[in-house]
PATI-295131 format. One record per residue (C-alpha): x, y, z; residue in three letters. Coordinates in Angstrom, 1 decimal, padded with zeros to 4 digits. Layout:
u, v, w, rest
X, Y, Z, ALA
...
END
This chain:
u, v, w, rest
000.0, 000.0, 000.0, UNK
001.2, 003.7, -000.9, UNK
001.5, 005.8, 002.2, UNK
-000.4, 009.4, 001.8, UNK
002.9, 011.4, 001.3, UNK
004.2, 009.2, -001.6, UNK
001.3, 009.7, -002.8, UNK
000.8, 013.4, -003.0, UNK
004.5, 013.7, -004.6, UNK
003.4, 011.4, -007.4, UNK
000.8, 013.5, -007.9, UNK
002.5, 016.3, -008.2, UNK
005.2, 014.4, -010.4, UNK
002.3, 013.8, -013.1, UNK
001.2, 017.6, -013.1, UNK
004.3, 018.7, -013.7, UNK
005.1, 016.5, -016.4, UNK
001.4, 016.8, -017.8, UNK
002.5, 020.7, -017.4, UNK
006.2, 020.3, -019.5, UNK
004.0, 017.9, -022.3, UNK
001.9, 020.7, -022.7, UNK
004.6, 023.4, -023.4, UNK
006.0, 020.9, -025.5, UNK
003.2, 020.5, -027.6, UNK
002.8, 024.3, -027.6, UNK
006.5, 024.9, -028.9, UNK
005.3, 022.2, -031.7, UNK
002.2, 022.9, -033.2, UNK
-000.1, 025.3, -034.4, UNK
-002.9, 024.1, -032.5, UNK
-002.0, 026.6, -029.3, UNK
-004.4, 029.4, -029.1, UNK
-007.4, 026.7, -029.7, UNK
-006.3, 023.8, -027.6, UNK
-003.2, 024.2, -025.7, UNK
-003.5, 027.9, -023.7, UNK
-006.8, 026.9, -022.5, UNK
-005.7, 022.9, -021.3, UNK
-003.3, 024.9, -019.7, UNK
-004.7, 027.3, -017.6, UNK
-007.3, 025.2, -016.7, UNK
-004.4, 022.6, -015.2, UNK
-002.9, 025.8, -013.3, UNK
-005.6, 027.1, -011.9, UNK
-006.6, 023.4, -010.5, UNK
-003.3, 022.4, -009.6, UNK
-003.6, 025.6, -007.6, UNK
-006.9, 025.1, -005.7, UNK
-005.3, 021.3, -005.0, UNK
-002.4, 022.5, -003.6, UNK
-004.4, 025.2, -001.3, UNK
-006.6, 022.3, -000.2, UNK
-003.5, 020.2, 000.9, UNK
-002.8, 023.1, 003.2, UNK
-006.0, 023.6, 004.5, UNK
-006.0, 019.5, 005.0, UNK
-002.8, 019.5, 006.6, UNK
-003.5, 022.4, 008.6, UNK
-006.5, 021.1, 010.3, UNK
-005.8, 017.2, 010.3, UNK
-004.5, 016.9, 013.9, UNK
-007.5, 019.1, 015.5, UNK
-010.5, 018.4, 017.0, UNK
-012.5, 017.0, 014.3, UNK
-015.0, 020.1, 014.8, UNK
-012.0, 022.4, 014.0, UNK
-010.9, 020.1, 011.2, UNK
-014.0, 020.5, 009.4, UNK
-014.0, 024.0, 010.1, UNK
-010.9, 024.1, 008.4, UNK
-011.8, 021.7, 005.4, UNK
-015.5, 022.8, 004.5, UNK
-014.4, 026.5, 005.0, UNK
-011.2, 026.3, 003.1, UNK
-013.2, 024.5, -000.1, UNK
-015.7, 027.1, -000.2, UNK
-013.0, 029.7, -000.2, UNK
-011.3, 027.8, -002.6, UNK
-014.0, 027.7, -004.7, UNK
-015.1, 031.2, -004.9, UNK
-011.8, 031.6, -005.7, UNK
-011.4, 029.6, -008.4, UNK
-014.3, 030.9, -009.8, UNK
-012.7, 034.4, -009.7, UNK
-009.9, 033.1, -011.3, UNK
-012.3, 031.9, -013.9, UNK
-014.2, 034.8, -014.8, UNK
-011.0, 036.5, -015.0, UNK
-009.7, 034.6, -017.2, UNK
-012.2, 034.5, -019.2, UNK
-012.6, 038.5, -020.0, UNK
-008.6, 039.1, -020.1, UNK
-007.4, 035.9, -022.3, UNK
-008.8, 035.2, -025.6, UNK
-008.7, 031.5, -025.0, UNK
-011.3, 029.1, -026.2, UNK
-014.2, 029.2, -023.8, UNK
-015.2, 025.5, -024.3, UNK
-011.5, 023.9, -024.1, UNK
-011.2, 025.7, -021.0, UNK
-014.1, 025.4, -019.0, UNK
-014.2, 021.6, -019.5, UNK
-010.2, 021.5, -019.1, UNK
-010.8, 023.2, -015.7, UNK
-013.6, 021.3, -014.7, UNK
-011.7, 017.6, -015.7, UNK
-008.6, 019.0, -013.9, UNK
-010.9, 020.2, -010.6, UNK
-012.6, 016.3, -010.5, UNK
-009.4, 014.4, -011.0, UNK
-008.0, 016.9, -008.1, UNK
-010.8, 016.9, -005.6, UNK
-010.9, 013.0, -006.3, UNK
-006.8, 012.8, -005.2, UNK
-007.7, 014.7, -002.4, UNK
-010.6, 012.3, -000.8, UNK
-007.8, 009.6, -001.8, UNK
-005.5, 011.1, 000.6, UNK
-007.7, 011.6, 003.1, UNK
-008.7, 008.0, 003.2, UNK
-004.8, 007.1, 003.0, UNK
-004.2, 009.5, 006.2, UNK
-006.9, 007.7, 008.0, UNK
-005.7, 004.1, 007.0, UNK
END
């Protein structure tokens, strides 16, 4: 069985290198403005809320379980409104495609938020 830790670095081993694939394909094609830039910021900005909801996990995982889910519930809903900022932004300032990113962002939020509950349960085993 992988332990939680080993687990979080290989999944931040297969962003980053789902991160450098991505700037290679952009140095390679022609297909960047339509389906790169948007894949893209979409990882970012999830890899982002995932790594502010590793904080928020670890901050709170050895309180009270009252202050833990304080902590956890609290920090996804600020997490979220902030993502959602982040979205809206990014959607007026880049002229990326609206489609490719949204459902880029949304696939990258799921497999993230579903990493996270995997922790958890490895933290508890």
């Amino acid at each position: 069985m992988i332990d939680a830790s080993k687990f979080i670095k290989y999944t931040i081993v297969i962003s980053i290198t789902a991160l450098i694939v991505l700037l290679f394909i952009h140095q390679f094609t022609n297909h960047t403005q339509q389906y790169v830039f948007p894949i893209l910021w979409g990882l970012l900005l999830a890899f982002l809320n995932f790594i502010a909801g590793l904080t928020s996990i670890k901050l709170g995982i050895n309180k009270s379980p009252n202050l833990f889910l304080l902590n956890t519930l609290g920090g996804m809903v600020g997490r979220i409104f902030l993502l959602l900022a982040a979205v809206f932004i990014s959607v007026s300032f880049l002229e990326i495609s609206l489609l490719t990113f949204i459902f880029s962002i949304l696939f990258f939020y799921i497999l993230y938020l579903i990493v996270e509950i995997l922790y958890l349960n490895l933290r508890k085993n």
